[in-house]
C-alpha positions as CSV (number, residue, x, y, z in Angstrom):
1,X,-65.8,-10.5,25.2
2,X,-63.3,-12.9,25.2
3,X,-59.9,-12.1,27.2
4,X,-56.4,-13.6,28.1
5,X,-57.7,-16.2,30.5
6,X,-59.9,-17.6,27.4
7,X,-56.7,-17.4,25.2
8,X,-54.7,-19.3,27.5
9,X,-57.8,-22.1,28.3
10,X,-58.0,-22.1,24.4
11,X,-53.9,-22.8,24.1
12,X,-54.0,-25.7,26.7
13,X,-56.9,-27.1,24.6
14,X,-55.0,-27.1,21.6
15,X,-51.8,-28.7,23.0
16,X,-54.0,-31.7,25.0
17,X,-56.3,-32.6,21.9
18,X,-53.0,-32.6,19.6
19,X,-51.0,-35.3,22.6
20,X,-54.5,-37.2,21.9
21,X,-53.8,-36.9,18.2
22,X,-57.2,-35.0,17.5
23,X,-56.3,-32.5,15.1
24,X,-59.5,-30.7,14.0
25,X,-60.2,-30.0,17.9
26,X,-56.7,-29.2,18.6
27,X,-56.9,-26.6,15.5
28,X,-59.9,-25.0,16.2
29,X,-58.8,-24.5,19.8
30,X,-55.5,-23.2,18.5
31,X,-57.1,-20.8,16.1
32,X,-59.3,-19.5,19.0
33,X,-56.5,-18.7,20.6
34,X,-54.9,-17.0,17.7
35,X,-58.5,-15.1,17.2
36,X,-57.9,-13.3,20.7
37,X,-54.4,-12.7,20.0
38,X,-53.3,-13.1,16.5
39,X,-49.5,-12.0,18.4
40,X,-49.7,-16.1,19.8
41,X,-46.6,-17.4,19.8
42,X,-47.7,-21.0,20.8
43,X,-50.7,-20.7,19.2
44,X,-48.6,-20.7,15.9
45,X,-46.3,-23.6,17.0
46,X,-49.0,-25.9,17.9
47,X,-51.1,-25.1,14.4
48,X,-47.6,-25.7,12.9
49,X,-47.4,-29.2,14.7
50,X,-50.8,-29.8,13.8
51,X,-50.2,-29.6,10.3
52,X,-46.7,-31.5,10.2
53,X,-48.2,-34.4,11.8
54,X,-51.0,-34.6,9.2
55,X,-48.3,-34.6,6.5
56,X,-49.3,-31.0,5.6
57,X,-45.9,-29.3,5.5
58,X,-46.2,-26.3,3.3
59,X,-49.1,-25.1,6.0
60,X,-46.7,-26.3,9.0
61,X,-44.1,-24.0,7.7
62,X,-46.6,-21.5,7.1
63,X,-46.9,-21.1,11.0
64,X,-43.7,-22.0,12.1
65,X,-42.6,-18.7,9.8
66,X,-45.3,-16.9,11.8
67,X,-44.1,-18.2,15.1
68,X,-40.4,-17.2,14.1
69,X,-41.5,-13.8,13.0
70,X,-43.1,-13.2,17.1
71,X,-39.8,-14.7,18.7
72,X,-36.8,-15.9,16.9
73,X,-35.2,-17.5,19.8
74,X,-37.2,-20.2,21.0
75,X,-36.3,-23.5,20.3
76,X,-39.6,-25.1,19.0
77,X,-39.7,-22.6,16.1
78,X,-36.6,-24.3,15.0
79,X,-37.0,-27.3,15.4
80,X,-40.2,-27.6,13.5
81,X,-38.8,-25.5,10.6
82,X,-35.9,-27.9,10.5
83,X,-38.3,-31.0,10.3
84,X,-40.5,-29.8,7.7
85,X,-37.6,-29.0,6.0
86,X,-36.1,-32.7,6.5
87,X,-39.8,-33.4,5.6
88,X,-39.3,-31.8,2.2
89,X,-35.6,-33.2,1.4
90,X,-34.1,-29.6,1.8
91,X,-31.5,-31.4,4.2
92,X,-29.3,-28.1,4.0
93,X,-31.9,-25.8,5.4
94,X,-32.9,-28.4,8.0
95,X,-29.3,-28.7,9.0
96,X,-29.5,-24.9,9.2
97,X,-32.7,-24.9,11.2
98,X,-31.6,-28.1,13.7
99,X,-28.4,-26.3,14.4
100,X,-30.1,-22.8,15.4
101,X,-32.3,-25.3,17.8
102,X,-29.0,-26.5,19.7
103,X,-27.3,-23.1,20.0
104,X,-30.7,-22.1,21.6
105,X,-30.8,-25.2,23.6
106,X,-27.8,-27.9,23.0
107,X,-29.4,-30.8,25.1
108,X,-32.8,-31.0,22.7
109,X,-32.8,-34.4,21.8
110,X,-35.0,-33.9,18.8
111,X,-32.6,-31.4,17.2
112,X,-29.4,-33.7,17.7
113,X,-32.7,-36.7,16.2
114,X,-33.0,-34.4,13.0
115,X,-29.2,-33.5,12.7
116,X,-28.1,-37.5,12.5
117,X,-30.6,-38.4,9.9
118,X,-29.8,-35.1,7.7
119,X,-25.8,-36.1,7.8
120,X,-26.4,-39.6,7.1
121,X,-28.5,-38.0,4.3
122,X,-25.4,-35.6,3.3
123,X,-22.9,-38.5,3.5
124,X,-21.6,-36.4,6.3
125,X,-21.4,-39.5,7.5
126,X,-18.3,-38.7,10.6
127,X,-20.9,-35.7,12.0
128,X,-24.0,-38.4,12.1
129,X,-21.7,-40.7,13.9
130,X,-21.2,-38.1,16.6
131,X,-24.8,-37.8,16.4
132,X,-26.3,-40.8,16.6
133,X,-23.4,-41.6,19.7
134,X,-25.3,-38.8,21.4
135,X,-28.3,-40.2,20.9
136,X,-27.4,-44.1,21.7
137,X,-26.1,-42.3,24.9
138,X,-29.6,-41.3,25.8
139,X,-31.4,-44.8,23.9
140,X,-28.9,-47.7,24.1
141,X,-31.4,-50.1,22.7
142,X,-32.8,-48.0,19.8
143,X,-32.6,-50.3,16.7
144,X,-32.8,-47.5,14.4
145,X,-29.8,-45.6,15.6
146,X,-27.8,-48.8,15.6
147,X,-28.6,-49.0,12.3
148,X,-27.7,-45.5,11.4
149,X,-24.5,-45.8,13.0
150,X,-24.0,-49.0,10.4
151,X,-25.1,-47.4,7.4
152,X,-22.6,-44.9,8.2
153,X,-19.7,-46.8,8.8
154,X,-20.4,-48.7,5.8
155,X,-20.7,-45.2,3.7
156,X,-16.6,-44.9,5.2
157,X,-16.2,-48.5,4.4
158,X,-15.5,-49.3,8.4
159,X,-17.0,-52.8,7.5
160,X,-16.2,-54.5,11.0
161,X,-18.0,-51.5,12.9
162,X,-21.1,-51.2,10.6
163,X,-21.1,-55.3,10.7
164,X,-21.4,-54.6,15.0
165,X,-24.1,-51.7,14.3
166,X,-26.2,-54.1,12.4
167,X,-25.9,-57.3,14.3
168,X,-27.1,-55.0,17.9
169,X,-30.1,-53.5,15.6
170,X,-30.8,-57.5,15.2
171,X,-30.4,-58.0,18.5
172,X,-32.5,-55.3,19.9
173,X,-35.2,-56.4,17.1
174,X,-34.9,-59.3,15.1
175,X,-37.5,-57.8,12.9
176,X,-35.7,-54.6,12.2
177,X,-35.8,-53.7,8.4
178,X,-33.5,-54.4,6.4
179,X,-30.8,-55.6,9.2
180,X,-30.3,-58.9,8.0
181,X,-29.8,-57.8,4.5
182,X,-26.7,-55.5,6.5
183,X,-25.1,-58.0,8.5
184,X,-24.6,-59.8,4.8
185,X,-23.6,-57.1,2.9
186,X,-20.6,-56.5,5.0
187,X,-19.8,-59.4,6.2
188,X,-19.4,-60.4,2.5
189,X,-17.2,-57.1,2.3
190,X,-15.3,-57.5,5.0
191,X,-14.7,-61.3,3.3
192,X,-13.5,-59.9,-0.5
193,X,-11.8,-57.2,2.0
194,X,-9.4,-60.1,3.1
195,X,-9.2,-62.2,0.1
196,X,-8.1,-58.7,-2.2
């Protein structure tokens, strides 16, 4: 007979074969855990991450529903509804989701992550500004939030600051996708900008 102890053993199983990216361990530990107690809050959340990092999202959200339905307030329910909602270009509901994450905790980096991409997304482009600031606060020498912060004040036409975005992505990464073909595009706007 298998008891609270075992569910808990079964639980840590599941989370340290998912860090080690071995999901049909980490699963059947996970649904182990959920055999003992079907009531497993984490038990969902981890199946749930399991999933969305295989790419299967309608089965993530499956759990993260579950997990939602034990505990509405925890954070990592939230958060994983908001990304497999980013996931699945429903950029409203992920907004939604992220948002309920930071009222719940307003320092979760991944939330204020999500909520940058989803405005850029939205062409809320002023509120992904504020986000990705937070986030460059945290990562100075992210290249992809420099370039965030460019595509975004090139969306407002602020062709000088998304110029500055760009060249510091370069900077940080010369290699950094689609930089180059940035720093051209609005320096060749901020040009026609001054000749018009």
């Amino acid at each position: 007979m298998m008891n609270s102890q075992d569910e808990d053993r079964y639980q840590k199983a599941g989370f340290y074969y998912k860090d080690l990216r071995q999901f049909d361990q980490a699963m059947d530990s996970f649904k182990k855990a959920l055999e003992i107690n079907p009531g497993n809050q984490n038990g969902h959340l981890g199946l749930g991450f399991c999933y969305f990092d295989q790419g299967k999202i309608d089965e993530a959200l499956s759990e993260f529903n579950k997990a939602l339905e034990l505990d509405p307030k925890n954070e990592h329910v939230h958060h994983g509804l908001g990304a497999c909602y980013r996931a699945k270009k429903q950029f409203d509901n992920a907004v939604e989701e992220f948002k309920k994450t930071l009222e719940i905790n307003p320092d979760n980096y991944y939330a204020h992550q999500g909520l940058a991409y989803c405005y850029e997304t939205l062409k809320k482009f002023t509120e992904s500004i504020d986000e990705f600031n937070r986030l460059l606060k945290v990562h100075p020498h992210n290249e992809y939030y420099h370039m965030g912060l460019g595509c975004c004040y090139q969306g407002l036409m602020q062709f000088d600051k998304a110029l500055k975005e760009f060249k510091q992505a370069l900077k940080i990464n010369p290699d950094t996708k689609c930089a180059a073909g940035c720093v051209i595009s609005c320096a060749d706007a901020i040009k026609r900008k001054k000749q018009g």
